[in-house]
C-alpha positions in Angstrom: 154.8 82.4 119.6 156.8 85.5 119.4 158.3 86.6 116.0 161.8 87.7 117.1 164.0 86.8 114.5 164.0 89.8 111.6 167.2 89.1 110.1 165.9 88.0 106.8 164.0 91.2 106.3 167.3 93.8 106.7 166.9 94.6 103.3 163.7 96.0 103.2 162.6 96.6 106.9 164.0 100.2 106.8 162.4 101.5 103.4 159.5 103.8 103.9 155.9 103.1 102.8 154.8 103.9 99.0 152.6 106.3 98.7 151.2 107.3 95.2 151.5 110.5 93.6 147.5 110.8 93.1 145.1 111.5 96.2 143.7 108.8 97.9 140.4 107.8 97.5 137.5 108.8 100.7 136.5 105.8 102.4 132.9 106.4 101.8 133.9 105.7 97.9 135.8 102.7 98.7 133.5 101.6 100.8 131.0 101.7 97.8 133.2 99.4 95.5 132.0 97.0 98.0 128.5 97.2 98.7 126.2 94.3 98.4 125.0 93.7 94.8 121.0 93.5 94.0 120.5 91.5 91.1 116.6 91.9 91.2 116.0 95.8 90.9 113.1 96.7 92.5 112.4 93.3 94.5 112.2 94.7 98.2 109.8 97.3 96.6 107.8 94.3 95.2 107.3 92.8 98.4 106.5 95.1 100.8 104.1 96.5 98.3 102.4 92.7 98.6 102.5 93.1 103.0 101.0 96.3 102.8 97.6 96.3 104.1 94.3 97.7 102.4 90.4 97.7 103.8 87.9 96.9 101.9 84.8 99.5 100.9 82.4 99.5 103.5 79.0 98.4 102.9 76.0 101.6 104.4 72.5 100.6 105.3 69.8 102.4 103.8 69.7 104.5 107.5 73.1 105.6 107.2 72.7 106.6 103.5 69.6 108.6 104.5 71.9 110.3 107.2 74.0 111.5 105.1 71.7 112.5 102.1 70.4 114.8 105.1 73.3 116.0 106.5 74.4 117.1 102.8 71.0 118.8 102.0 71.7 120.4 104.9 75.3 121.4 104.4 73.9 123.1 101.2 71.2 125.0 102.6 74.1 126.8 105.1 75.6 129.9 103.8 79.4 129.0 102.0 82.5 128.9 103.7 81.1 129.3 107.3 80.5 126.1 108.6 83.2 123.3 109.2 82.4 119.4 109.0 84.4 116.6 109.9 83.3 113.7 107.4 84.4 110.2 107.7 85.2 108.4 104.1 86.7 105.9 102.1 89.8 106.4 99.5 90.0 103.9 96.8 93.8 102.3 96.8 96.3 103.6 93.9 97.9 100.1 93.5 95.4 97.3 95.2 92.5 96.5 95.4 90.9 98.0 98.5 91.5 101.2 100.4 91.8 103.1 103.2 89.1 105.1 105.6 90.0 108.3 106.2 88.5 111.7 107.7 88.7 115.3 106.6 87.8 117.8 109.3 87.4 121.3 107.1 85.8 124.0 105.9 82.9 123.4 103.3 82.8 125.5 100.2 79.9 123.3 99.0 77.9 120.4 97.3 78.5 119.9 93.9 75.3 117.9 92.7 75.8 117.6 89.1 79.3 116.3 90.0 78.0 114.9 92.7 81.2 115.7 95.8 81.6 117.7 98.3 84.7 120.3 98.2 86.8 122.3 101.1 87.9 125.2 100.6 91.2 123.6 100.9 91.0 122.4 97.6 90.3 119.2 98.9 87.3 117.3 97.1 85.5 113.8 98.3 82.9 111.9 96.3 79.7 111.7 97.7 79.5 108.0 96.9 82.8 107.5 99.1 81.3 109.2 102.1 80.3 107.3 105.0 79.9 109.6 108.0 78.9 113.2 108.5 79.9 114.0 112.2 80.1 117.3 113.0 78.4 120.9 111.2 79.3 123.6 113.1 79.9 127.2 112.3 83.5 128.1 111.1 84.5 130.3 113.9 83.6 128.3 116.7 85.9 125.7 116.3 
């Protein structure tokens, strides 16, 4: 159906369009007045929080444990800030209960027995009770 017939709007089919005396508003602020409402602040946060994933703390045997105890007496013995290690641990969760297992390939300053962890020279310290690996002692410039 074609609209042919404009007769009945001669009266106002010449007039130009109105256009207000203030600026118009950018469509990225329009486009704001319309944006989807979230009644439940913090909601999405809430769930994917509840999806993220956490291990649990590993369990050593008594030959692991012994490993390591080595491997730190030896760490000690070495002369500071020459020799690198790459040490497997575990990093107790902020929010859940759980963690991750992470590794830290680095520098050793040294063992702290009384505080009992072992500290780069980073800055970076890791609890001696979180450890679970000791891979790798070699001297700082050969790596």
């Amino acid at each position: 159906m074609k609209f042919e017939d404009t007769s009945k709007y001669k009266d106002i089919i010449d007039i130009k369009n109105f256009e207000p005396n203030h600026p118009r508003m950018e469509n990225y602020k329009r486009a704001a007045q319309f944006a989807p409402f979230a009644a439940l602040t913090g909601y999405e946060e809430a769930i994917e929080e509840t999806g993220r994933q956490v291990a649990s703390r590993p369990v050593l045997c008594e030959d692991m444990e012994e490993i390591i105890s080595r491997r730190l007496t030896k760490i000690n013995s070495l002369p500071r800030e020459q020799y690198q290690v790459k040490v497997t641990y575990f990093k107790e969760d902020d929010f859940k209960i759980g963690g991750h297992i992470l590794e830290k390939e680095g520098i050793v300053k040294g063992v702290r027995e009384y505080e009992r962890d072992l500290f780069f020279e980073d800055g970076a310290v890791i609890p001696i009770k979180d450890l679970l690996d000791i891979k790798e002692i070699t001297k700082a410039n050969e790596t």
